[in-house]
C-alpha positions in Angstrom: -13.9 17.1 -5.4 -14.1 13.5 -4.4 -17.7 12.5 -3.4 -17.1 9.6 -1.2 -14.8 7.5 0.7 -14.4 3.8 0.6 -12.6 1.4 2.8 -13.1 -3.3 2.9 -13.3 -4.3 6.4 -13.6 -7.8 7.4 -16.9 -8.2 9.6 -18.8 -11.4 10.7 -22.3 -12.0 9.9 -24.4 -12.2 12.6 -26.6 -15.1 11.1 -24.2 -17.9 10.2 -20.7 -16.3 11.8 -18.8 -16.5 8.6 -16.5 -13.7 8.3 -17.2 -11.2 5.0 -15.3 -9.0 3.2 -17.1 -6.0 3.0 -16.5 -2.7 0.8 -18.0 0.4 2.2 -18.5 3.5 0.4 -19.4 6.6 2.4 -20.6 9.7 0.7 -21.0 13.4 1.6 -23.5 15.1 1.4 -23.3 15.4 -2.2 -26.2 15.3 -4.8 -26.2 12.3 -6.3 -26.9 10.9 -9.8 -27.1 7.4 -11.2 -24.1 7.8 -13.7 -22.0 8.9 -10.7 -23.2 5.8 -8.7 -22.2 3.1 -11.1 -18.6 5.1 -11.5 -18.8 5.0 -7.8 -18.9 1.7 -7.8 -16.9 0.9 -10.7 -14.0 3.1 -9.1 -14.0 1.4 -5.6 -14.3 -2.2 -7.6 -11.0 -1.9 -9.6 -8.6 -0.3 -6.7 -9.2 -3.8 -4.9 -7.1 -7.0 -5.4 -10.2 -9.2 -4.4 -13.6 -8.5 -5.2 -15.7 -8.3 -2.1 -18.5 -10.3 -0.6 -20.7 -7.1 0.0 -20.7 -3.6 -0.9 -22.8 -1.2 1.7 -23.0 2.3 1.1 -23.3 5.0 3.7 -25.6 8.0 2.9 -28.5 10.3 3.6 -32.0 9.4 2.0 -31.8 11.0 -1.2 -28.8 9.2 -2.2 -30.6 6.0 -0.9 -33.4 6.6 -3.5 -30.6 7.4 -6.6 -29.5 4.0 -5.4 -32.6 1.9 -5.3 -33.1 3.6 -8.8 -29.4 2.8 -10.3 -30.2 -0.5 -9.1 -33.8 -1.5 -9.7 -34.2 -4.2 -12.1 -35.5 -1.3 -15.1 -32.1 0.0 -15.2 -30.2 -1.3 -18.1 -27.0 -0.7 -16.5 -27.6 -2.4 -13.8 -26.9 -6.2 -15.3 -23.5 -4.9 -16.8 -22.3 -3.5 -12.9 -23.8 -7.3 -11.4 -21.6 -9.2 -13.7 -18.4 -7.0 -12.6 -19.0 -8.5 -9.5 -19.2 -11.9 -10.9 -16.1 -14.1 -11.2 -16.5 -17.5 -13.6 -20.4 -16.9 -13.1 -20.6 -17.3 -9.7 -21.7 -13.9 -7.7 -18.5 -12.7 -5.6 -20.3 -9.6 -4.8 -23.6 -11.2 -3.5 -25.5 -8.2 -1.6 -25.8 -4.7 -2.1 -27.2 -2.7 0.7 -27.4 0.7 2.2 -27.3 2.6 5.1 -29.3 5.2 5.1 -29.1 7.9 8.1 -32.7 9.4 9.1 -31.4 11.8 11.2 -31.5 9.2 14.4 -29.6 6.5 13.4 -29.0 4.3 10.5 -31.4 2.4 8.5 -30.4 -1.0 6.5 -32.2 -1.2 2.5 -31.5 -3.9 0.7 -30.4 -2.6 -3.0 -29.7 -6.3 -4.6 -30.3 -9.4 -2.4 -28.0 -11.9 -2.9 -29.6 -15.1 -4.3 -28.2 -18.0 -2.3 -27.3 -16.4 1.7 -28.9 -13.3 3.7 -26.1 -10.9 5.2 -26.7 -9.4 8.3 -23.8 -6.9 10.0 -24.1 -4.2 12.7 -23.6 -1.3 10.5 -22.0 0.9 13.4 -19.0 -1.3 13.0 -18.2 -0.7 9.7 -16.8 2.7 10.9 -14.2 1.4 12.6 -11.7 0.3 9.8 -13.2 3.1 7.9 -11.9 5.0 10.7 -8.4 3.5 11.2 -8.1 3.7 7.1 -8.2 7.6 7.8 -5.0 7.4 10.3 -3.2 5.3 7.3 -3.6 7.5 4.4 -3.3 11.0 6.3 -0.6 10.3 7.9 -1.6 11.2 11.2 0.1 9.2 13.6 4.2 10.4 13.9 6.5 8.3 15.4 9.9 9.9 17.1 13.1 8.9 15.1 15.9 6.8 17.1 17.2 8.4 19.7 14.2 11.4 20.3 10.9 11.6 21.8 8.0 14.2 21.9 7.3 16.2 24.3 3.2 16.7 25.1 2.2 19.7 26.4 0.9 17.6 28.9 4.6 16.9 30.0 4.2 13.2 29.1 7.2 12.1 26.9 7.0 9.4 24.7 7.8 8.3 20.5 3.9 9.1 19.7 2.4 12.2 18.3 -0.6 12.1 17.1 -1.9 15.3 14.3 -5.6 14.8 14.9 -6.2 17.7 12.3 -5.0 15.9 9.7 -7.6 13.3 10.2 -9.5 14.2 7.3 -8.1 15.7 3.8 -11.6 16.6 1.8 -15.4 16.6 2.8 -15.9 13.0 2.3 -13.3 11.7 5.0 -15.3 14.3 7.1 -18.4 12.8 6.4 -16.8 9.4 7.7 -15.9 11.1 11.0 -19.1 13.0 10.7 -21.5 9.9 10.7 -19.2 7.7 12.8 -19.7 10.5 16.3 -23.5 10.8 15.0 -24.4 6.8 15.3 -22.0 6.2 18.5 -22.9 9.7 20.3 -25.9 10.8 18.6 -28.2 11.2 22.3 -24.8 13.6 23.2 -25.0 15.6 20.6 -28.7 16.4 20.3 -28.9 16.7 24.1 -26.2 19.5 24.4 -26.0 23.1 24.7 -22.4 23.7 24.5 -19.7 21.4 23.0 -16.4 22.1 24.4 -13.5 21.2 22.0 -10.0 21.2 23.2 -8.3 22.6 19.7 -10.2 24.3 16.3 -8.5 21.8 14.2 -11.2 19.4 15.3 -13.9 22.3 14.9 -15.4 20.9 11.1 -15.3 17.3 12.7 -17.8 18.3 15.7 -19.7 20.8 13.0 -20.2 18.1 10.4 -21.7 15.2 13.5 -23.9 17.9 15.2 -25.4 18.8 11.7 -26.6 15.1 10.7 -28.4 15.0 14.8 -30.4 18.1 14.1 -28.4 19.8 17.1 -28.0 23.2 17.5 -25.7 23.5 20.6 -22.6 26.1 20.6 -19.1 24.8 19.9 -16.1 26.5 21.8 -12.8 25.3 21.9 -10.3 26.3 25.6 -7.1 25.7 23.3 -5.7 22.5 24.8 -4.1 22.9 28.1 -3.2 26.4 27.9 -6.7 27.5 29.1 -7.1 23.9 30.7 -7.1 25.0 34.3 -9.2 27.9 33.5 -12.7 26.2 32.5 -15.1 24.3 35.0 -18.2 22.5 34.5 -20.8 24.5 32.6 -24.5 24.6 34.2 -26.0 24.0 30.9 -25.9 20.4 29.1 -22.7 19.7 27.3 -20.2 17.4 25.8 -16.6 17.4 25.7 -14.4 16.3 22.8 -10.8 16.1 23.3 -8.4 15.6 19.7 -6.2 13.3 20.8 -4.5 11.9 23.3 -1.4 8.9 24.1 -1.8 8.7 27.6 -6.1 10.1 28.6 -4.6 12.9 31.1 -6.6 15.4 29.9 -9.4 13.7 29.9 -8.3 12.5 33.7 -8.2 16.3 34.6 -11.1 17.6 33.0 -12.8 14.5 35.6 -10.6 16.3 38.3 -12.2 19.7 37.5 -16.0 18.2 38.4 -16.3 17.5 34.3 -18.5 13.7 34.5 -16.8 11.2 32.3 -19.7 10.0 30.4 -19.5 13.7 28.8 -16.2 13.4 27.6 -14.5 12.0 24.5 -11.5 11.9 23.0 -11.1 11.0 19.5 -7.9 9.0 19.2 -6.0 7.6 21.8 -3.6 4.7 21.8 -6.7 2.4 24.1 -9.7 2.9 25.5 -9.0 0.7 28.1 -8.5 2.8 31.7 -9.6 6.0 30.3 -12.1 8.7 31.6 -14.9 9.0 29.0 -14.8 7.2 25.5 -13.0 7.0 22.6 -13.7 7.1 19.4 -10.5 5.7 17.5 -8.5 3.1 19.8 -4.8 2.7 18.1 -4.8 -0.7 19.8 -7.1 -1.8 17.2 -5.0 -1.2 14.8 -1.5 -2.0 15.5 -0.7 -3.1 19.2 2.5 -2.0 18.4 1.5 1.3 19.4 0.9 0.5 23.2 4.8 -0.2 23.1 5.8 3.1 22.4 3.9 5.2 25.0 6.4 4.6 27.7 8.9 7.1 29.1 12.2 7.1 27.2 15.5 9.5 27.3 16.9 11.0 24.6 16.6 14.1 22.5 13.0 15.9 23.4 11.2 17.5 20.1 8.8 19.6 22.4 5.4 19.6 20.5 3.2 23.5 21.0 -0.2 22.4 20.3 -0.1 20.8 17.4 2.5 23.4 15.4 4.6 20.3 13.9 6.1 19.4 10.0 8.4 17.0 8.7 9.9 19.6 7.4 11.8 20.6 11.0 14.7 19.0 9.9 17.1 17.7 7.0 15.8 14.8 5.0 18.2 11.9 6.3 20.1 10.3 3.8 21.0 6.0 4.0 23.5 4.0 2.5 22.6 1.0 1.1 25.4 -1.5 2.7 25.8 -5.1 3.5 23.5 -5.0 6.6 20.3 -4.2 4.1 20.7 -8.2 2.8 17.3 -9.5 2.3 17.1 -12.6 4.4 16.1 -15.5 1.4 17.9 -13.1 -1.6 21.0 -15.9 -1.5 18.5 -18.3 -2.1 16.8 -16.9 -4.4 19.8 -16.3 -6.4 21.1 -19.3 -6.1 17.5 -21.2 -7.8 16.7 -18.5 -10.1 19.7 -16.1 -10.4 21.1 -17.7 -14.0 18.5 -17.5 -16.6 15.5 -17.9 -13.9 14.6 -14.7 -13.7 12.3 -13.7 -16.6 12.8 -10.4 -18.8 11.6 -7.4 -17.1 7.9 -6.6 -18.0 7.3 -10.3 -19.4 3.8 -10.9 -20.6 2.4 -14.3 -18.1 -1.3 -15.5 -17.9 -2.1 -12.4 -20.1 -0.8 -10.0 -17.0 2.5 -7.8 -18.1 5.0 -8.2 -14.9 7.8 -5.9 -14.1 9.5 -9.2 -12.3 8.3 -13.1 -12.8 10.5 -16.3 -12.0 10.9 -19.3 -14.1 8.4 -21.3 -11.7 8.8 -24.6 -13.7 13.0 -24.4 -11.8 10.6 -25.7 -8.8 9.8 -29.2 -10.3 13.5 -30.4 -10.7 14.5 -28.9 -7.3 16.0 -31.5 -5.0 15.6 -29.5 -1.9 12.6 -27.9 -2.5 10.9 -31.1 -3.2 12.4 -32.5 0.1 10.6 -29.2 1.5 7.4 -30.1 -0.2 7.9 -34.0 1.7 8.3 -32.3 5.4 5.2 -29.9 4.5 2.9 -32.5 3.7 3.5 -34.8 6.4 3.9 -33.0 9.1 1.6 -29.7 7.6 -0.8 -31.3 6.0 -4.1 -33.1 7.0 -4.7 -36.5 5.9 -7.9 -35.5 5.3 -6.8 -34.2 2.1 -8.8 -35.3 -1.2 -8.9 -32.3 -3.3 -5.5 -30.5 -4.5 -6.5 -26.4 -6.0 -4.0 -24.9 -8.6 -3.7 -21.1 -8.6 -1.5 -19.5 -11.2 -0.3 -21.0 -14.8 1.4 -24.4 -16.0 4.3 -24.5 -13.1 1.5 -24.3 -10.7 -0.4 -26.9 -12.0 2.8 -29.4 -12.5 3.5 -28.3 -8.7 -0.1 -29.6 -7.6 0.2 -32.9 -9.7 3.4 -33.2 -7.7 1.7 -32.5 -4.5 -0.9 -35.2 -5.2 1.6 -37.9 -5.7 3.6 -37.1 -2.5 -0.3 -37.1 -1.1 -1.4 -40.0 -2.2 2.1 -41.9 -1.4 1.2 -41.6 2.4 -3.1 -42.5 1.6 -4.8 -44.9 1.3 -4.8 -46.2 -2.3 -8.7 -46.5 -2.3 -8.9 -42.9 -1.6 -9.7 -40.6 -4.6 -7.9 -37.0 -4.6 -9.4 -34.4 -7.1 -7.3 -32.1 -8.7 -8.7 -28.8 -10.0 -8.0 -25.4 -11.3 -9.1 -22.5 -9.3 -11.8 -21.6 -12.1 -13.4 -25.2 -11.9 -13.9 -24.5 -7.9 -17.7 -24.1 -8.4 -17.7 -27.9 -8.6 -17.3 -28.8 -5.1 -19.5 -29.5 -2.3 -19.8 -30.2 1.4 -20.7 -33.8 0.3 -17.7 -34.8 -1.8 -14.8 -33.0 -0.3 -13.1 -33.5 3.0 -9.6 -31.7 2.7 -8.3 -28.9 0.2 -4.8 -28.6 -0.4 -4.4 -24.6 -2.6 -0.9 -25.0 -4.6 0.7 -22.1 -6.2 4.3 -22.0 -7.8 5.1 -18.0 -7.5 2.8 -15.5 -5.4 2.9 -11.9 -5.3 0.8 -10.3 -3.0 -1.5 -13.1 -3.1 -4.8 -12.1 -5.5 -4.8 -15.3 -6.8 -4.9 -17.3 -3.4 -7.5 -14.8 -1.9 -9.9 -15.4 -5.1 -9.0 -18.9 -4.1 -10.1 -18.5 -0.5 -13.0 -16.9 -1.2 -14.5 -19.5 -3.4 -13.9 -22.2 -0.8 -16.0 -20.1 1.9 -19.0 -20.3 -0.8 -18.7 -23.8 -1.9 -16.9 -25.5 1.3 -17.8 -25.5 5.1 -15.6 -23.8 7.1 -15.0 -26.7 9.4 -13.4 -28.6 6.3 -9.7 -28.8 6.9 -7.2 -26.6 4.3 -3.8 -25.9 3.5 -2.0 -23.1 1.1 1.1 -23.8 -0.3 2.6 -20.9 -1.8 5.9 -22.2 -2.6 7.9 -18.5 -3.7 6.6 -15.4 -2.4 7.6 -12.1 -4.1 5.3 -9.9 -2.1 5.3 -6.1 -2.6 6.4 -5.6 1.3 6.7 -8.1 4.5 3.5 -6.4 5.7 1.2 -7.2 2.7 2.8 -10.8 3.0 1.6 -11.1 6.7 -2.1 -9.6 5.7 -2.1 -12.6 3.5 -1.3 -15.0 5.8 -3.6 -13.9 7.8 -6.4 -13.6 5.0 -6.3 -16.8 4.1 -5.6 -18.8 7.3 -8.3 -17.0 9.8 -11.7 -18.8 9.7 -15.0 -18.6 11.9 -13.7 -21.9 13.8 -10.9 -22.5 16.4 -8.3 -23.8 14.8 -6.6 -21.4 11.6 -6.3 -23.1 8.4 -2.7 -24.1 7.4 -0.2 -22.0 5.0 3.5 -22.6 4.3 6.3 -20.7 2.1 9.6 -22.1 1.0 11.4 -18.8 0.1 9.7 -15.3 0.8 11.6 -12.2 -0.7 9.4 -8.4 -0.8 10.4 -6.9 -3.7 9.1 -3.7 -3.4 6.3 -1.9 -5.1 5.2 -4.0 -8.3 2.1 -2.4 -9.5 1.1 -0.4 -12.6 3.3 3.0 -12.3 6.4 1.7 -12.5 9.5 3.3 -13.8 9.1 1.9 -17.3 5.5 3.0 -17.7 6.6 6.4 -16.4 8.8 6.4 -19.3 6.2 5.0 -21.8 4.6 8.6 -20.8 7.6 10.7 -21.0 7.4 9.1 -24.9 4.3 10.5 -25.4 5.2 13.8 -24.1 8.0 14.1 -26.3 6.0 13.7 -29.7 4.0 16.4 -28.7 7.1 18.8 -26.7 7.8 22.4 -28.4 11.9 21.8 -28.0 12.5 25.9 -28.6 15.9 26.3 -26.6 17.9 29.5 -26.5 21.3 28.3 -28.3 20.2 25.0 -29.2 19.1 24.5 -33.2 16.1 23.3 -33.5 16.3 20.4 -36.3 18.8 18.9 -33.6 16.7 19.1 -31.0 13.6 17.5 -32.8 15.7 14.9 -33.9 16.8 14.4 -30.6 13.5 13.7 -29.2 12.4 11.6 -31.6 15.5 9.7 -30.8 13.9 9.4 -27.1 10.6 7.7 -28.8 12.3 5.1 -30.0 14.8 4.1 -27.6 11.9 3.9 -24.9 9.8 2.3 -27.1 12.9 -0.5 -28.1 13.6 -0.8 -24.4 10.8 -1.7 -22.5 11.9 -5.3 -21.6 15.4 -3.5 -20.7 17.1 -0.9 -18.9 18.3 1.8 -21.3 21.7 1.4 -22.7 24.5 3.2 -22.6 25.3 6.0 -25.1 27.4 4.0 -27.6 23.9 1.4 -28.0 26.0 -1.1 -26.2 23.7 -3.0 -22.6 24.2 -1.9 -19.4 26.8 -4.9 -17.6 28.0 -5.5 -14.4 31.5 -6.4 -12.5 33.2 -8.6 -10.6 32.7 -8.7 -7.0 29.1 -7.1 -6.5 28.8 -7.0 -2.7 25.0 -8.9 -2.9 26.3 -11.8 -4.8 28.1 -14.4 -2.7 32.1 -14.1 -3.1 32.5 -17.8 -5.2 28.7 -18.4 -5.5 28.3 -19.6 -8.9 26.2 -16.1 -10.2 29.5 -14.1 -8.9 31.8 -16.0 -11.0 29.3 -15.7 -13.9 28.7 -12.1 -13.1 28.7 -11.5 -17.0 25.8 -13.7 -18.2 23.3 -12.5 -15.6 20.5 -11.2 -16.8 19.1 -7.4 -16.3 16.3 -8.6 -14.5 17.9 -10.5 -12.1 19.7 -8.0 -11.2 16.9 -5.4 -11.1 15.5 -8.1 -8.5 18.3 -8.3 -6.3 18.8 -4.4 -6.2 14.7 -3.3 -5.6 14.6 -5.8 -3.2 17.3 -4.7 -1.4 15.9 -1.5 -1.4 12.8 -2.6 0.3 14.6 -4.1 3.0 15.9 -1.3 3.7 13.0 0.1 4.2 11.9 -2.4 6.5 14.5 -2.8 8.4 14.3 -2.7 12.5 17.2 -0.4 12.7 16.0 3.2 12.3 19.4 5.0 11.0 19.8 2.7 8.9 15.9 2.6 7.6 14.6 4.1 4.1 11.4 5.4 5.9 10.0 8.9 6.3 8.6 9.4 9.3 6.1 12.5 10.0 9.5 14.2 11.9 11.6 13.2 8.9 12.2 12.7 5.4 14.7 10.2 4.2 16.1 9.6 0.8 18.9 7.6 -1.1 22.5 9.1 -0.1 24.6 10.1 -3.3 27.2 7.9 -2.1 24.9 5.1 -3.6 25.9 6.0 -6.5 29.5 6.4 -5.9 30.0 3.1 -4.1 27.7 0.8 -6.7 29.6 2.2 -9.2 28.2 -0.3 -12.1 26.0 1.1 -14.7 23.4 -1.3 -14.0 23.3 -0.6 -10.8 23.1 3.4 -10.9 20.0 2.3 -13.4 18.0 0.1 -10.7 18.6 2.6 -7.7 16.7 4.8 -10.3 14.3 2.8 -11.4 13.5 0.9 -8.3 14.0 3.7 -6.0 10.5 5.4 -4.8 10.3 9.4 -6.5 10.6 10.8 -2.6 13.8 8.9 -2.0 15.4 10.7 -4.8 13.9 14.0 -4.0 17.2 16.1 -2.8 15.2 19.7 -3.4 15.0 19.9 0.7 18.5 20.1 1.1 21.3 22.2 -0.4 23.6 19.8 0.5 22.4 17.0 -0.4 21.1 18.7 -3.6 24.9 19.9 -4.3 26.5 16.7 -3.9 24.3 14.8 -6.6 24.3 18.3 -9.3 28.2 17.8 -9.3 27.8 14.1 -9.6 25.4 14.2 -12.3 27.5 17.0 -14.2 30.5 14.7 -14.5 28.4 11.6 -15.3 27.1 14.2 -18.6 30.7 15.1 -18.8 31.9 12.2 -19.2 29.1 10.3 -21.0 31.2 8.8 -23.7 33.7 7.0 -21.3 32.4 4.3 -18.4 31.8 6.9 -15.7 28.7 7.9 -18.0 27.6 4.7 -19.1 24.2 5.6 -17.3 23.9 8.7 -18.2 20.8 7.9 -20.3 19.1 6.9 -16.9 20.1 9.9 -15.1 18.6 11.8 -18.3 15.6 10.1 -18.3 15.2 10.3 -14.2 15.7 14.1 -14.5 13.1 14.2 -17.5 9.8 12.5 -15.6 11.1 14.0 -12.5 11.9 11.1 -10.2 14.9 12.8 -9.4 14.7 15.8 -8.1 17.3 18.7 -7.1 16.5 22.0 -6.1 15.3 24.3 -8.3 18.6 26.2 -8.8 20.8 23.6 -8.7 18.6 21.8 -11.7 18.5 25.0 -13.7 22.4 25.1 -13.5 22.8 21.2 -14.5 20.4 20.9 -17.2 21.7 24.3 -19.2 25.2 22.9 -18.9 24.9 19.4 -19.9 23.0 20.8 -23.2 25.4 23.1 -23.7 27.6 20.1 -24.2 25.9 18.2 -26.1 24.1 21.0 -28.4 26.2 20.1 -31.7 24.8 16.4 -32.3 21.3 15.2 -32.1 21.2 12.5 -29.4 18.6 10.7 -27.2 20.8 12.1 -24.2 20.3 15.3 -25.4 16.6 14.8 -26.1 15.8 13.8 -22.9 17.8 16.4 -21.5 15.8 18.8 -23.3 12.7 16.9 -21.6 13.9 17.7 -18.2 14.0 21.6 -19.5 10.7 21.4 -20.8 9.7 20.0 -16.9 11.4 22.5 -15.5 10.5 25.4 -17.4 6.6 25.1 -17.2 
């Protein structure tokens, strides 16, 4: 069972205004023990992109004195968990602290005071985004899809429903909630008698706060509005919590019933502007998007009894990738990097394997991105420039020393312009800069430029003027991208720092479980497999899987080929290449990779995309997943291998429905079939998605697949039939 919770919040100090990045880890009310606090630590540490100014921690006093012990300066340990916060000896992690609840309220310790600047943040609004984090990962917020709304039992209509039950998953999230009503309501709580609480799925929330205030008042619940009408004001002291709300009318008729507002809250609503009583969680400070979608709107009701709602009410929907899911900048794109510009897939660059990486040096000999870079820097950026930053590798540094010419042809030539790595940014000070100009060639998410960013706030006064250039962007999703922007352009003055992008394409996920590692484990697995089938001989189907081990292990810079050894190729006329762009016409020399890139990133637009029936997005009403015709009408070997690979497991997961499920067994039996003619050419794929279970049917259906495609191929040793015999394994156990 998971001991804590952690969430990074950006909060200003108090003392000198700057705005820090701060990771907060919030335990329950577990014992703790020094070995678990460093692995604490540790564990929060390496799930972040960009290591944190500060790290509080949220606990009761006996955790507070494991901490002060893990982290006095006897502790041996403790120097090794210090330099993990350390970046090119500079502290990036400068103050560990703790809040420590007393019963009252919370009480600051300092664990490790930072050597060069003293912290100081209102603790209570740390729970905020720890808060909001909660809505994110447990899905509690539902939107309608196209075309529907909910129906409240309230008899508002509108596309929000909100599952406050699902608001915390294991004892730690309470404990988030737990502390969170404690600090903001604790005089409420302690004061009370009777709690009144509108539903029981909110019963362990109210439990957990009134245990940390010492209170010992009676919780009952009226059952939303069906006993609504039916309660009055108590006589004894008391506090009301409501679950959730997208418009406050309960709370408004609990005020009509004599109830006083300032003993009434609701947990989540979409404001807590205009409403009786408080709230705890405000949507609006998450996303104001939600404040759009609380007005009335026709169309087909989903009428909501309490809170007795699944995604599982309907059908997954299914989407067809078509023309309309082009990614904006993908032409582009193609048309710079698309021959030989795209690297191999899991290429090895600044000592980082990546599943997709651009030939940044293409930038330098660009003629219209270097007429870009000339409109960027003068009309973008200040001419108080007089220190250029490179962030990445080579191509980024080439691409600074051509910013600083283009620079210093419009300066002064008196005027001296530094240019330095992004590990040398220790070197500057107040006194010798007066302008930074942040170059990088190829940006992902954005580490890199964050790391960046967050040097310059230690070594550089805010009110010195700065620009980022990141000239390609190949962001995981168009939301991460805009976080980024907004990380590295928001500052404590008035004005936001400068950032421009030439070419911006989300890609889709990019991280460490890809497809291929997924397949490096599947390797594994088979070495160690028992392949005991009933009609298959066993010497073949050893053989077989050793077959497996070595194709995945010859084919991690690849797809895997087709059953004759021969690569996976493409066709004329694929519908994202531009009819007579020069990549269409040379169709047969483009690379794997690029056109693994141009396929997951047309996936990801499609599930971004503003048009929900054409959007691959689950909602909480809704499942959605890849339609079979996919692979009917991308036809292409290649391509049936990157809807695979690039393809997220629940939008191949056809289990939910028998049609669905139906459509892809008898696709997937004539693709086994016929694996030694072209409609099979990717039948290894379809193997190896069945064996690690990225595609899923239904049960039955897979039973009936997987015993009939061995049953073909049982005479001859095979990696088709090894990996085959993988997916039986799966699906046996």
């Amino acid at each position: 069972m998971k001991r804590y919770h952690s969430w990074i919040c950006d909060e200003e100090c108090s003392t000198n205004s700057i705005r820090l990045s701060v990771l907060v880890i919030c335990y329950n009310s577990c014992i703790l023990e020094v070995d678990s606090f460093y692995k604490d630590i540790e564990e929060s540490l390496k799930r972040l992109e960009v290591l944190p100014d500060c790290v509080y921690f949220v606990g009761n006093s006996a955790q507070l004195r494991v901490a002060k012990n893990a982290l006095s300066p006897e502790q041996n340990q403790r120097e090794i968990l210090i330099k993990r916060g350390q970046r090119y000896g500079t502290d990036f992690v400068k103050v560990y602290n703790f809040f420590a609840w007393d019963g009252t309220n919370f009480v600051e310790h300092s664990l490790y005071p930072g050597p060069t600047i003293e912290f100081k943040i209102d603790g209570r609004k740390l729970f905020l985004p720890g808060l909001l984090s909660l809505i994110e990962e447990n899905n509690v917020v539902h939107l309608a899809p196209s075309g529907h709304s909910f129906k409240h039992p309230s008899g508002n209509i509108n596309k929000l429903f909100i599952q406050s039950r699902e608001l915390a998953s294991n004892e730690a999230q309470l404990y988030v909630l737990g502390y969170a009503l404690a600090a903001k309501y604790f005089d409420k709580l302690i004061s009370s008698r009777l709690i009144l609480i509108d539903t029981m799925g909110i019963y362990s929330v109210v439990k957990t706060a009134l245990q940390l205030v010492g209170g010992s008042a009676e919780i009952q619940s009226f059952h939303s509005y069906e006993n609504l009408a039916l309660i009055s004001e108590p006589d004894v002291e008391y506090f009301c919590v409501i679950s959730a709300s997208t418009s406050g009318s309960m709370a408004r008729k609990l005020v009509k019933q004599n109830f006083k507002p300032e003993k009434i809250l609701t947990l989540i609503d979409i404001s807590d502007q205009g409403r009786e009583g408080g709230v705890l969680i405000p949507l609006s400070k998450m996303s104001r998007s939600y404040s759009n979608l609380v007005s009335d709107e026709l169309g087909t009701l989903i009428e909501l009894i309490g809170e007795n709602f699944t995604s599982k009410a309907k059908p997954p929907k299914s989407v067809t990738v078509a023309l309309k899911h082009n990614p904006d900048h993908l032409g582009e794109i193609l048309k710079k990097f698309g021959l030989d510009g795209v690297l191999p897939l899991n290429s090895m660059t600044a000592g980082k394997s990546r599943l997709i990486e651009l030939d940044a040096s293409r930038l330098l000999t660009d003629a219209e991105f270097s007429h870009w870079l000339d409109i960027e820097i003068n009309w973008s950026v200040s001419m108080a420039i007089n220190c250029i930053v490179y962030c990445g590798g080579e191509s980024s540094r080439l691409l600074a020393e051509l910013a600083l010419q283009k620079v210093k042809s419009r300066l002064d030539s008196s005027i001296q312009i530094h240019l330095v790595s992004q590990d040398e940014l220790s070197s500057l000070t107040d006194a010798t800069v007066t302008g930074v100009l942040v170059v990088s060639a190829v940006v992902g998410d954005g580490g890199g430029l964050r790391d960046v960013s967050r040097d310059l706030r230690n070594f550089v006064d805010a009110t010195i003027p700065r620009h980022f250039i990141a000239a390609v962007g190949l962001p995981q999703t168009e939301a991460s991208w805009g976080k980024l922007t907004d990380f590295l352009t928001r500052n404590p003055t008035s004005r936001k720092y400068g950032f421009s992008n030439w070419l911006l394409l989300p890609i889709g996920y990019d991280g460490v479980e890809t497809a291929w590692r997924r397949l490096g484990k599947l390797s594994a697995e088979a070495e160690q497999a028992d392949p005991s089938i009933s009609g298959l001989d066993i010497d073949i189907a050893r053989n077989s899987l050793d077959m497996v081990s070595v194709l995945i292990e010859n084919n991690y810079h690849s797809f895997l080929p087709k059953p004759d050894g021969e690569k996976l190729d493409l066709s004329h006329g694929f519908l994202f290449f531009e009819a007579g762009s020069e990549i269409a016409e040379a169709y047969d020399k483009v690379s794997q990779s690029a056109v693994y890139l141009t396929m997951t990133s047309v996936l990801q637009k499609a599930r971004e995309h503003k048009d929900h029936a054409i959007q691959l997005k689950a909602s909480g009403y809704e499942s959605v997943v890849l339609s079979p015709e996919c692979f009917l009408r991308f036809n292409d070997n290649i391509l049936q291998a990157c809807f695979l690979r690039a393809a997220h497991p629940h939008e191949l997961d056809y289990s939910a429905s028998p049609d669905l499920s139906k459509l892809m067994k008898e696709f997937l039996l004539k693709v086994f079939q016929r694996h030694s003619h072209k409609f099979g050419d990717a039948s290894l794929e379809f193997a190896a998605a069945l064996a690690v279970g990225s595609l899923k049917l239904s049960e039955p259906d897979t039973k009936v697949l997987i015993s009939t495609a061995i049953s073909i191929m049982k005479d001859v040793a095979s990696p088709l039939l090894g990996f085959l015999v993988m997916a039986h394994i799966k699906h046996s156990n």
